[in-house]
N, C-alpha and C positions, 0 to 999 in steps of 0.2 A: 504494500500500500504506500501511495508517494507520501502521506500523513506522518508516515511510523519513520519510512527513512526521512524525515526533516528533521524529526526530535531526536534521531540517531544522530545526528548530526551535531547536536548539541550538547546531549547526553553525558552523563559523568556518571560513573561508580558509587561516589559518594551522593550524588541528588537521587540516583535510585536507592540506593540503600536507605535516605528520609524520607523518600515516599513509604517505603514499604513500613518504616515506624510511624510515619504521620499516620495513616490508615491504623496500624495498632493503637495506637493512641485514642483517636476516633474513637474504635469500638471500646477501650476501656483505659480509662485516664490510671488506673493502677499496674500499664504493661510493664514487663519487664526484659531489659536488651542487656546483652552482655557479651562479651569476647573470652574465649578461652579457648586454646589449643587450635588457633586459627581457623576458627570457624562463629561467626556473627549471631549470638540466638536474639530470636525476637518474638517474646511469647504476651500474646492476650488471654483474657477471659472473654471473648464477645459470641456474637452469636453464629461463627462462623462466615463464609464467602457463600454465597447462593450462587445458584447455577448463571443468574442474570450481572453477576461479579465478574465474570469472565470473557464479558460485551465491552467490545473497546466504545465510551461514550456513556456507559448505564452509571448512573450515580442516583443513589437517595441521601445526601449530606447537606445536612442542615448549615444556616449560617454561624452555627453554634458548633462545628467541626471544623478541622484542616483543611478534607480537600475537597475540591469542588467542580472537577471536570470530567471527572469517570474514566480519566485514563494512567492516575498515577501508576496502578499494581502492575496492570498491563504492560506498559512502557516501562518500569522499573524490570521486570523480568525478560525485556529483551535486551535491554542495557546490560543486564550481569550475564545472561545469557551470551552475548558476542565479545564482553572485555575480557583480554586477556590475564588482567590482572586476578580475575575472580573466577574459581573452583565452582565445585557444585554447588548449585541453588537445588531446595527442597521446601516444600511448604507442605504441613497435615491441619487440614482443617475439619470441620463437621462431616462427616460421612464420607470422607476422600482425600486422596492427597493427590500430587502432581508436583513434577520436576517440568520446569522450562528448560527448552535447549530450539537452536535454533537450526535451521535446515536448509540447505541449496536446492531450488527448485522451480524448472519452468512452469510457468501459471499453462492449468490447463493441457498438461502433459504438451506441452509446446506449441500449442495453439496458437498463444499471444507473441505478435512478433515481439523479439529483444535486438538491443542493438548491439547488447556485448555476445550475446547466444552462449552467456553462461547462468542465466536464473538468477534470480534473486529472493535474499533470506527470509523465511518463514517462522514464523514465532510458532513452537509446536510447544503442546501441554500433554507431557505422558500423565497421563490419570491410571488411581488404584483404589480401589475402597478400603475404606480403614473403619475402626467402629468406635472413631472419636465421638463424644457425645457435646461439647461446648471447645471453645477457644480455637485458635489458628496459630501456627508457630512453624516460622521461617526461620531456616539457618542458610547460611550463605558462608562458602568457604573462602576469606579473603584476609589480606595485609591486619595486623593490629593498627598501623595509619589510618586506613580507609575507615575501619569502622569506629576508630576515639575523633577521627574529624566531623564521622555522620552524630555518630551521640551527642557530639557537643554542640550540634548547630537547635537543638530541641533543650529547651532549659526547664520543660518538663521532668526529664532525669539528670538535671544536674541542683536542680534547685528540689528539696523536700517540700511537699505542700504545692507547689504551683499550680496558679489557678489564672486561666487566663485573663488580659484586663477588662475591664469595661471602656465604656468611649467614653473621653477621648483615645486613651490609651496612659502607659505608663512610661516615666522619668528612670533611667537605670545606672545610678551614681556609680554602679560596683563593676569589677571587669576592668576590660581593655573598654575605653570609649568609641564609639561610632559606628557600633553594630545596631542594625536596626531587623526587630522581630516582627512576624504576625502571629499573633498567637502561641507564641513559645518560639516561634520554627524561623531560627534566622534565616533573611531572605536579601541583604544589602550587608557591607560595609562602606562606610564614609571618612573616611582619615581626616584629623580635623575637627572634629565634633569634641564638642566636651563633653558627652554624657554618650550613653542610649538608650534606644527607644521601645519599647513592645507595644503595636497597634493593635488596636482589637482584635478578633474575628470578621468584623463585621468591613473592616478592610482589605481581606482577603482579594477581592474584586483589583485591589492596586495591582497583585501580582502577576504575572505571566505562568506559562504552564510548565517551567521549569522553578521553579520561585524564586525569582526574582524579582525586583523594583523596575517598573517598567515606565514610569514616568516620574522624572524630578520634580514636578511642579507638584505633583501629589504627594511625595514625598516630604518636601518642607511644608506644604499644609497639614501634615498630620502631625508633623513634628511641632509645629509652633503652637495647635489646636493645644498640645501636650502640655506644653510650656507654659501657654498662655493660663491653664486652667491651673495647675499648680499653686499649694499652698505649704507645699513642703519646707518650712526651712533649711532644712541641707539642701536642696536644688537651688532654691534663692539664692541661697550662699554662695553657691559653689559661680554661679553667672554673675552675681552682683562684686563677688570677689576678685573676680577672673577681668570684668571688666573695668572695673576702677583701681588695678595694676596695672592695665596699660594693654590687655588682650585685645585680641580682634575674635571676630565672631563670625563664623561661617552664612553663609547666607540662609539653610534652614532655621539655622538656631539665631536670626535676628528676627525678636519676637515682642521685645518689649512693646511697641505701640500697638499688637492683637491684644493685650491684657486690659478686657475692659471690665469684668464682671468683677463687683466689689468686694466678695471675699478674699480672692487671689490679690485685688489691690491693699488690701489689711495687710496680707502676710506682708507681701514687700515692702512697707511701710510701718511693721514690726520690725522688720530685719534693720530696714534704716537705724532707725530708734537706737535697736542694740549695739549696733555696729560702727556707728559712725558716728562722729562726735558733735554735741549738741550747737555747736556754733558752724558748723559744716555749710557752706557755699560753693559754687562755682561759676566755671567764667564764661558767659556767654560773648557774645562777640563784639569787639571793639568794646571792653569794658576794662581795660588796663587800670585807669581811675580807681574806678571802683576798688576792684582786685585789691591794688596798692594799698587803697584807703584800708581795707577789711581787714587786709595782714599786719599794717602797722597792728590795729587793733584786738591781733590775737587771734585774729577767726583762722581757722582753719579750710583749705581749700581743696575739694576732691576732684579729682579728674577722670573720664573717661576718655584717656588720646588714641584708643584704639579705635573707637566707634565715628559715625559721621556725627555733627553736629546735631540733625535731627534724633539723631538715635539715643545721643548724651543728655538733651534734652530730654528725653523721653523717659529715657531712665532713672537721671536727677528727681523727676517729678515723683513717678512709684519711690524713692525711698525719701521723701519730703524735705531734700536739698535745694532751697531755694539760690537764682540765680542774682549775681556778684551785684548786679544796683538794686535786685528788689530786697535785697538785705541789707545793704546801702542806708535804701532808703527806711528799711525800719528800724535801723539803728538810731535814725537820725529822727525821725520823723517825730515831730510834735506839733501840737493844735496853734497856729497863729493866729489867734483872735485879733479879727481888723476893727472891729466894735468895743467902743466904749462905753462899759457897761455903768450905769447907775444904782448904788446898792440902796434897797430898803429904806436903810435907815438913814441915807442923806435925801429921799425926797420929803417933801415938807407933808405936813396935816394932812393939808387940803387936795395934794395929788394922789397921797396914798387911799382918802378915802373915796375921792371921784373914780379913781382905779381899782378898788374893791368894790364899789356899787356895782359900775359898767361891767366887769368880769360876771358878778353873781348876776345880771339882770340875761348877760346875753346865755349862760349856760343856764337859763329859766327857761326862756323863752323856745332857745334850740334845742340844749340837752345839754347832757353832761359831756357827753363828748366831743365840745364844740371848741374848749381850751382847755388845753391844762396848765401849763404855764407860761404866762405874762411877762418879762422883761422892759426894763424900762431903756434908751441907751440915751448918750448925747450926741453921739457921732458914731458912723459908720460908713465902710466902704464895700458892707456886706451887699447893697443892696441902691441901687439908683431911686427906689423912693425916699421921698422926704420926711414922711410922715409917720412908715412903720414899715415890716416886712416878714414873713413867712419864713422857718426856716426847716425843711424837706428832712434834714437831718434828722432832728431832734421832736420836730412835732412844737418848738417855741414860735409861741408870735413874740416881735418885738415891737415897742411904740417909742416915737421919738416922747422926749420929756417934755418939751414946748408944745406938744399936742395936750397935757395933762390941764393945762391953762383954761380948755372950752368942754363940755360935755357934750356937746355935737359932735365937734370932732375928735373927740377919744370916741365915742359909739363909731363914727362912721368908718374909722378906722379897725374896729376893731370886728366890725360888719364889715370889711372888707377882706381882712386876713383873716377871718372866720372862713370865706368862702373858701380861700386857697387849702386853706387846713381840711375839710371836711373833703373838699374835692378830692383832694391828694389822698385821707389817710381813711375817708368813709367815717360811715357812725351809725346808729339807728337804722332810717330807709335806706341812707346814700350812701351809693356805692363806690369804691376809692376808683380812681382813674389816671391815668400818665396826663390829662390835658389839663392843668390845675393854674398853668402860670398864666400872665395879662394878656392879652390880646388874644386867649385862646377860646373856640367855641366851647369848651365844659366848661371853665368857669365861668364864661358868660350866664353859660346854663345854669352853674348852680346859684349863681347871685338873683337871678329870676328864681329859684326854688325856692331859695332864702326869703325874697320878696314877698312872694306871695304866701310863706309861711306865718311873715309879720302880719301882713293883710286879714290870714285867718283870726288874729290874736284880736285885734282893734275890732274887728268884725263883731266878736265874743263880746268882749268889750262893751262895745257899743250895745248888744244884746241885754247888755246888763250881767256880764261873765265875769269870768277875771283872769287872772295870768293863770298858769300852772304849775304847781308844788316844785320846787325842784326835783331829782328824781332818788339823787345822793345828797346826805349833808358833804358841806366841806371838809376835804381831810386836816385833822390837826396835824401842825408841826409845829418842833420846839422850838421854831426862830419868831415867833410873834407873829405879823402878821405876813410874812415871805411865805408864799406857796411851792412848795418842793414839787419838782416834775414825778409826775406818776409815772409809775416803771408799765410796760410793756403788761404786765398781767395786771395789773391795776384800770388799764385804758378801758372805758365803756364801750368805744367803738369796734374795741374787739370782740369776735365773740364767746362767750363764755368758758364754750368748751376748750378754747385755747388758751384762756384766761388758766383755766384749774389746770391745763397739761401744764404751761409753764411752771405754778407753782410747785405741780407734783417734782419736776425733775430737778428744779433747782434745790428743793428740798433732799431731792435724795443724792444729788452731787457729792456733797461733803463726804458721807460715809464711801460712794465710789472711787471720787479719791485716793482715800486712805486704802479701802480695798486693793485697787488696782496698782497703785503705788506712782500716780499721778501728783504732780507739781500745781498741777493747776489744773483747770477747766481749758484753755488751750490746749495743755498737753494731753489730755485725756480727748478730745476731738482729733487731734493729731495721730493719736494712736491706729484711729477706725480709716483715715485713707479716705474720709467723708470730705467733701468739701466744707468751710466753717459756717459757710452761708447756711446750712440746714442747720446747723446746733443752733445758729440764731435765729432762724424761723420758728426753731419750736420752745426757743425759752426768751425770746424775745418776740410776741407773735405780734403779727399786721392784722387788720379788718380783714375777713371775705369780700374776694373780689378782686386783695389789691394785685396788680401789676407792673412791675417794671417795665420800660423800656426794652434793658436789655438784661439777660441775666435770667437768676431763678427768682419766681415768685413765691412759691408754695414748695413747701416737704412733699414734694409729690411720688419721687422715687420710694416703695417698699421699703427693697432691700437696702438702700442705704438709710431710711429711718431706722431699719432692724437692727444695723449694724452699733448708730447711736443708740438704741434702746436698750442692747445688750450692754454696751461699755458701761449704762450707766446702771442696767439692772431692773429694768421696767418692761413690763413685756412688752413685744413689739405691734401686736393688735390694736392695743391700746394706744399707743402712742399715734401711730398711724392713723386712726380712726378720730381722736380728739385733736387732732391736726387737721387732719382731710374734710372729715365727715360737713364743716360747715360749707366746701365748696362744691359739695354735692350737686344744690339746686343752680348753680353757675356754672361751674366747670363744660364746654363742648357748646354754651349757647349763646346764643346773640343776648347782648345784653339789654334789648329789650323785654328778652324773656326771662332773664333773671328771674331766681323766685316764684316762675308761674307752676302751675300743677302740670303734673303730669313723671312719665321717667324718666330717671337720668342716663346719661347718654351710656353708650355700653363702655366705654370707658372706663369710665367712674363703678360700674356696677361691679365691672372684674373685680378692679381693685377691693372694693365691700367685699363683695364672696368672699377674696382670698384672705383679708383680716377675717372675718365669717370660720373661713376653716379652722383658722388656727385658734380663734374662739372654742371653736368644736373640738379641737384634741388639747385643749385648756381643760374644759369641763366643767361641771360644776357651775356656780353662779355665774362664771363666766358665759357660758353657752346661752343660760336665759334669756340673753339680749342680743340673740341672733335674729327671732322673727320681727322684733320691731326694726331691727337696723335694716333688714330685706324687705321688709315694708318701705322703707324712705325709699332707700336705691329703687322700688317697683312705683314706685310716685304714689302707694297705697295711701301713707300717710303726707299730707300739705307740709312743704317745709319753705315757709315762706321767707320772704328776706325781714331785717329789723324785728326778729322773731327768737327768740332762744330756744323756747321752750321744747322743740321738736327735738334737741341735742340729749334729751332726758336718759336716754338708754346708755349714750357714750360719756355723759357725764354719769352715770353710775359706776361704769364700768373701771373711771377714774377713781370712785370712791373705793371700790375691790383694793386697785391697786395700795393705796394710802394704807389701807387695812392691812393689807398683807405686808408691805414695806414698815408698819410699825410709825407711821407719818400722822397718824391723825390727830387732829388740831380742833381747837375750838373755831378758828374761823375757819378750816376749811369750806364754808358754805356762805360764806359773808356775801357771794355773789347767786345765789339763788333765787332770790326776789327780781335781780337786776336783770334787765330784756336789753 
C-alpha cells in the first residue's frame, strides 16, 4: 500500500516501540514495560485487540486516550518487523496471538504491473490461538538503547502517580528543559526553553501520525495558554528570575502580556512583593532624570535588558514595579493649594451666620445631599469664577468671602454650585452625569430641575404649606461651628447599600491587616494585583449612575471584587452584590429609562445568578435572599431610582456578614430610615 511505504519512510524503532506502549497504556494506565535479557516486555490488563484491531484505520479512542488514528499497532509492527536493529516481535492477547514479519510479494501473483519486477513488502500476521483470558503482552527482541529511549519518552513510567493534565496543560520545572508532552508521550524538543510542557489530551489533534509537533504557531499557543494560567510560585520564579538577570526568552515562552485572568495576576504580584525590594522602579524610556533622581534617593532599580521594551513593561506591571517618573512623581508629589482658604474663626458674626442659614435652608429645600461642605476662600486661581466654584474632587463648594456681605448673593451662588455638585455627584432622583460644568446642556438641565423644584416649594407655600423637615439633623463636630466633610459612607447621595458595604470593610480592614501582615490599606490592595481604583469604589463609594469620562466607574468586574473581598475576609457575594446591586435598574439602559420597571439587561442578570450561586453553596441564611435578589434582576420587584428600600435583601445580607465578622455596632443601622 503507497500509505504504509510513506510512514516507512519515516518510521523509527523507537516511535514504534511508543506506539505499541501508548496503546498499552490506553487500555490500562497500571501497564507494565521492562527490558531484561534483550528483549522489550510490554504487558497490560485491558480487554485484549478485537479482530477489528487489526484494520489499518479502525480506532474507538477517546479524546481521553493517546492515540487516535487507528494505525499506531499496525504501523508499529511493520516498522520492527523490516529494522534491522530488532529481533522477534510476538504479541499474546485474548484468544490469540500473532508474530508480524514481513514478506516479498507480487500483488496478485503478478498481475499488477511493477517497475522494479521485484514485489513489494507485505505486512503478514502469523496467528495461533492461545487461551488467554484478559490482557495483551508484546515482547520485542531489541538494543537496551532502543527500549530506555522509548520508556523515557512516556512519563507515565517514569513519574509514580501520573495523571495526565487538564487544559491548559502543565509547567514542568524538573528534567532537562524544553521537552514538550501530550499526555505523558513526548512529542517535541525545543533547546532554549526554560521549562517544559505536558499538553493535555485534548491537544493531541497538534500532532502528526508519527508524534510529533507539526505546527509552531500551535505550539507556542499552548505553551503560553500554560504560562499564562499559572499561579505557581516556583514557575513565576523561575521567568521573573531569569528575566530581570538579564535572560532573553524564546518566543513561545514570551507570554507575559497573554496573562490576563486575575488570579495568575495575584501570584505574580505576590512574587513581586516577596522578591523584590519595596522601593523597586525602572527605566522607561528617555527617563535618565528621573533614574538619576530615584538612585541618589536610594530607590532601587530593576531591569529586564533581555526582553523588548514592551515586554519589560509588561512584566514590571505583573510584579507592581512602577516606572522611573511615575515614582518620580510620587515621591514628590504633594497637594499645591492655589486657594486661599479662610478659616472659621476669622470670619466675623455676621458671615458665619448668613453662611449657616443659607447652607441649612438650601439642604431643606433640596436634600441633604445637596452640600456637605462649604468653604469660604479670598482668593483663588482654582477657578475663573469670581464668586465661588465647585470642586469635582472632593464634593467642596467654595464661596468667595465678599459674597458673604449680601444674602442674595450667597443663595445665588450657592444655587449655583449646588447644580454642578448634584449634577456631577447625583443625590435623591438625580442622577450623576460627566456634563456638570458651564456652558454645558446637563447643567443647564439641572439648574431648570433645581428651578422648578423651588417653584414646587412657593407653590406649597402659597397653598398655605411650608418648607420640608430637613431629612438629617446636622452632624456635630468638635470645632464649633466648622462643618467637617462627610466621608464617602456618610454621603446621602449614595446609596445605602454602598453606604453599609463601605462601613462593613473598613471596619474589618484593621484586623486584615494585622492578619495578612499588611502595612497599610495600600499594601494590602497591592497584594490582590486589583487595580486601586476598585478598593476605592467600594470603601469610598459614588451615587448610582455615576460615570467617568474615562476610566472605571463601578466595581463591576467579579472576580476582581473576589479577589479584594478575600484579602480582606468578607465574602465575595456580598460585596459584589452591595456594590452592584444598586446599578441594576441603570446599568445597559438609556438613561431615560433609568429606574423604569421592567428586566434588567442580561448582563446585569448573569452577574446576580452568579453572586446567587455562590449564595447557594454559602447556605444557610445566606441563600434566603436569593428569591428576592432574582426577583429584582427579573424586574419582578420595582427598583426605582431615589429609592433605597428595594436594597433590603443585600442590605441584610451585609448584616450576616457584621454578624459573623464579630463587627456589630450600635449604629450599624443609623442609615435605615435614610432613602
Amino acid at each position: 500500500m503507497p500509505g504504509i511505504e510513506i510512514i516507512m519512510k519515516i518510521g523509527t524503532p523507537v516511535r514504534a516501540l511508543c506506539e505499541l506502549i501508548a496503546n498499552a497504556l490506553d487500555e490500562d494506565p497500571a501497564t507494565t514495560v521492562g527490558w531484561a535479557d534483550g528483549v522489550l516486555t510490554i504487558a497490560d490488563d485491558g480487554p485484549g485487540i478485537p479482530e477489528e484491531g487489526m484494520i489499518l484505520g479502525h480506532s474507538t479512542k477517546t479524546m481521553r486516550q493517546i492515540g487516535q488514528f487507528g494505525e499506531g499497532k499496525k504501523l508499529a509492527c511493520l516498522v520492527l518487523a523490516r529494522s534491522p536493529e530488532i529481533g522477534t516481535v510476538r504479541c499474546e492477547t485474548v484468544g490469540y496471538g500473532f508474530t508480524p514479519t514481513v514478506q516479498r510479494r507480487r500483488l496478485l501473483e503478478g498481475l499488477v504491473p511493477s517497475l522494479s519486477g521485484q514485489g513489494t513488502d507485505v505486512l503478514v500476521y502469523h496467528l495461533h490461538a492461545n487461551d488467554r483470558a484478559r490482557g495483551t503482552v508484546f515482547t520485542v527482541a531489541c538494543p537496551q538503547q532502543l527500549a530506555q529511549e522509548a520508556i523515557g519518552r512516556f512519563r507515565a513510567l517514569s513519574e509514580p502517580g501520573y495523571t495526565p493534565p487538564a487544559a491548559p496543560g502543565t509547567c514542568v520545572l524538573t528534567g532537562t528543559p524544553g521537552r514538550v508532552w501530550i499526555g505523558g508521550v513526548l512529542v517535541s524538543t525545543m533547546p532554549g526553553l526554560l521549562a517544559s510542557y505536558d499538553l493535555p489530551l485534548d491537544d493531541k489533534g497538534l500532532q502528526n501520525r508519527d508524534r510529533t509537533v507539526i505546527e509552531a504557531g500551535a505550539l507556542r499557543d499552548a505553551v503560553r495558554a500554560i504560562l499564562a494560567a499559572s499561579e505557581n510560585d516556583a514557575v513565576i520564579g523561575r521567568f521573573a528570575g531569569h528575566a530581570i538577570a538579564g535572560g532573553k526568552l524564546r518566543e513561545p515562552e514570551q507570554f507575559f502580556a497573554d496573562i490576563e485572568a486575575p488570579r495568575p495576576r495575584v501570584a505574580w504580584r505576590t512574587w513581586g512583593r516577596a522578591h523584590l525590594p519595596a522601593n523597586a522602579f525602572y527605566a522607561g524610556h528617555r527617563q535618565e532624570e528621573a533614574v538619576l533622581d530615584l538612585q541618589d534617593m536610594d530607590y532601587t532599580r530593576v531591569t529586564a535588558s533581555g526582553l523588548s521594551d514592551h515586554q519589560e513593561q509588561v512584566l514590571m506591571t505583573l510584579l507592581g514595579v512602577e516606572v522611573a517618573r511615575v515614582r518620580q512623581q510620587r515621591h514628590y508629589e504633594h497637594h499645591h493649594d492655589k486657594t486661599t482658604w479662610v478659616p472659621d474663626r476669622d470670619l466675623t458674626t455676621n458671615e458665619r451666620d448668613l453662611l449657616s442659614v443659607s447652607t441649612a435652608l438650601v439642604r431643606r429645600v433640596i436634600g441633604p445631599f445637596a452640600l456637605d461642605q462649604v468653604r469660604v476662600y479670598s482668593d483663588s486661581e482654582e477657578s475663573p469664577c469670581a464668586d465661588g466654584f465647585y470642586s469635582p474632587r472632593n464634593g467642596d463648594i467654595a464661596i468667595h468671602r465678599d459674597v458673604l456681605a449680601d444674602q442674595h448673593r450667597t443663595l445665588a451662588v450657592l444655587f449655583h454650585e449646588v447644580g454642578h455638585r448634584i449634577r456631577h455627584r447625583g443625590g435623591g432622583r438625580f442622577i450623576p452625569s460627566a456634563d456638570y460644568g458651564d456652558r454645558s446642556r446637563g447643567f443647564e438641565h439641572m439648574l431648570t430641575e433645581l428651578g422648578g423644584l423651588l417653584l414646587e416649594f412657593l407653590a406649597d407655600i402659597a397653598a398655605g404649606g411650608t418648607l420640608p423637615e430637613p431629612a438629617t439633623p446636622p452632624a456635630p463636630t468638635p470645632t464649633g461651628n466648622r462643618r467637617v466633610r462627610l466621608t464617602p459612607a456618610d454621603d446621602p447621595a449614595v446609596p445605602v447599600s454602598r453606604r453599609e458595604l463601605a462601613r462593613l470593610l473598613t471596619d474589618r480592614l484593621p484586623h486584615a491587616l494585622t492578619a495578612g501582615g499588611f502595612t497599610d490599606e495600600h499594601d494590602l490592595v497591592a497584594s490582590t494585583a486589583v487595580r486601586p481604583v476598585y478598593w476605592n469604589l467600594l470603601t469610598r463609594p459614588r451615587p448610582a449612575g455615576f460615570r467617568r469620562q474615562q476610566g472605571v466607574s463601578t466595581a463591576w468586574d467579579y472576580d476582581k471584587v473576589a479577589l479584594l473581598a478575600d484579602a480582606v475576609g468578607v465574602r465575595p457575594p456580598v460585596v459584589w452584590l452591595a456594590s452592584n446591586l444598586c446599578e441594576g435598574p441603570l446599568h445597559g439602559r438609556r438613561r431615560d429609562q433609568w429606574g423604569q420597571p421592567g428586566r434588567w439587561t442580561k448582563n446585569v442578570r448573569d452577574r446576580v445568578e452568579r453572586a446567587c450561586a455562590d449564595l447557594e453553596t454559602l447556605g444557610g441564611a445566606y441563600a434566603t435572599h436569593i428569591p428576592a435578589l432574582r426577583a429584582l434582576a427579573d424586574g419582578t420587584t420595582p427598583a426605582p431610582t431615589g429609592d433605597d428600600s428595594w436594597q433590603a435583601p443585600v442590605r441584610a445580607l451585609i448584616v450576616l456578614e457584621r454578624q459573623r465578622l464579630h463587627l456589630d455596632r450600635a449604629d450599624q443601622s443609623k442609615d435605615s430610615l435614610v432613602r
